[in-house]
C-alpha positions in Angstrom: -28.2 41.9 70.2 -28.1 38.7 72.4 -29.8 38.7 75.8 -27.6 37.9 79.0 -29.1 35.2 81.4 -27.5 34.5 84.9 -27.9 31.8 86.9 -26.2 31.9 90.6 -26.5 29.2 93.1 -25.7 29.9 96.2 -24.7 27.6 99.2 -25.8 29.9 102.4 -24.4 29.5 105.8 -26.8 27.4 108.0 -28.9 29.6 110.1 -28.7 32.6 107.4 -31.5 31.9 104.4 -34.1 33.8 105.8 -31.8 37.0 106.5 -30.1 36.4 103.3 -33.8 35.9 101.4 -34.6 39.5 103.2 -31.7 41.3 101.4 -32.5 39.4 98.1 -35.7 40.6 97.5 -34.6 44.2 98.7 -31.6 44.2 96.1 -34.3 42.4 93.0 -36.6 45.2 94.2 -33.5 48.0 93.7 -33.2 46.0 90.1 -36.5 46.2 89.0 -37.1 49.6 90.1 -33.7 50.8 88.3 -33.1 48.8 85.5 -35.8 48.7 82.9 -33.3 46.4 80.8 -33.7 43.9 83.3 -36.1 41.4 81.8 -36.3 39.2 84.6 -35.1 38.3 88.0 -36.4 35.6 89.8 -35.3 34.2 93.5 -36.0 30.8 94.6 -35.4 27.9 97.0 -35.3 24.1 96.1 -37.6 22.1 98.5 -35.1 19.9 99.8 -32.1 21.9 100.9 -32.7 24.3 103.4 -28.9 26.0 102.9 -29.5 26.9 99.0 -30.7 29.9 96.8 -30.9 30.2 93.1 -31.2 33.4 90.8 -32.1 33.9 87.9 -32.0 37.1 85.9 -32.1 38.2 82.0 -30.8 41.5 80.6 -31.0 43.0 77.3 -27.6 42.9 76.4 -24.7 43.2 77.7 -24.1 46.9 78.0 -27.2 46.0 80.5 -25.4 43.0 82.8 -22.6 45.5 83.0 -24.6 48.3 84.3 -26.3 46.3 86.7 -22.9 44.8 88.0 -21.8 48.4 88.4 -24.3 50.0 90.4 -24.0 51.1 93.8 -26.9 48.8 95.3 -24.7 45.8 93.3 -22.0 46.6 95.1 -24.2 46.9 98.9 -25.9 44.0 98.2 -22.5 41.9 97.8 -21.0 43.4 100.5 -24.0 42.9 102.8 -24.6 39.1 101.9 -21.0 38.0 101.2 -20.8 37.2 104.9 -24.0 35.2 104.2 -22.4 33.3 101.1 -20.3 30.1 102.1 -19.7 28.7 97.9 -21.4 31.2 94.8 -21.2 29.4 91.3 -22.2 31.8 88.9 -23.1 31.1 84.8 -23.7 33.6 82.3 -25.4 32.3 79.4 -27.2 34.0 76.0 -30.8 33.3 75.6 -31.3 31.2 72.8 -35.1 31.5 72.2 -34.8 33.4 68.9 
């Protein structure tokens, strides 16, 4: 069993990051509380673009990734923050620690 890692970058519409931050960190709380197979889901900013947010997250397997992308607050979240979202690039990976 191979672990799934996803990493989004997101270009936000000027004047949104902070509203879109607020709804990140509601949905990663939603994940966290939900999803024990989510290993890990981290939010962050880089220091010189005010306009960009990355994500990071790591399930157990796949049966996991396609829970999470299933679930109701999945499904709120993108809805709420896809007005927020001018360009999403999304890559699934396998961790390759082992």
């Amino acid at each position: 069993m191979s672990s799934v890692v996803l990493f989004v970058e997101l270009d936000i519409v000027p004047g949104r990051r902070d509203a879109f931050l607020a709804r990140a960190r509601e949905h990663r709380g939603n994940v966290q509380k939900n999803e024990a197979d989510c290993q890990r889901f981290d939010i962050s900013v880089p220091d010189d673009d005010d306009n960009k947010v990355r994500l990071y997250e790591v399930y157990t397997d796949q049966a996991a990734f396609d829970h999470h992308m299933e679930t109701p607050y999945m499904q709120e979240y993108r809805a709420d923050t896809g007005p927020m979202v001018a360009n999403r690039q999304l890559t699934k990976a396998t961790l390759a620690n082992d």
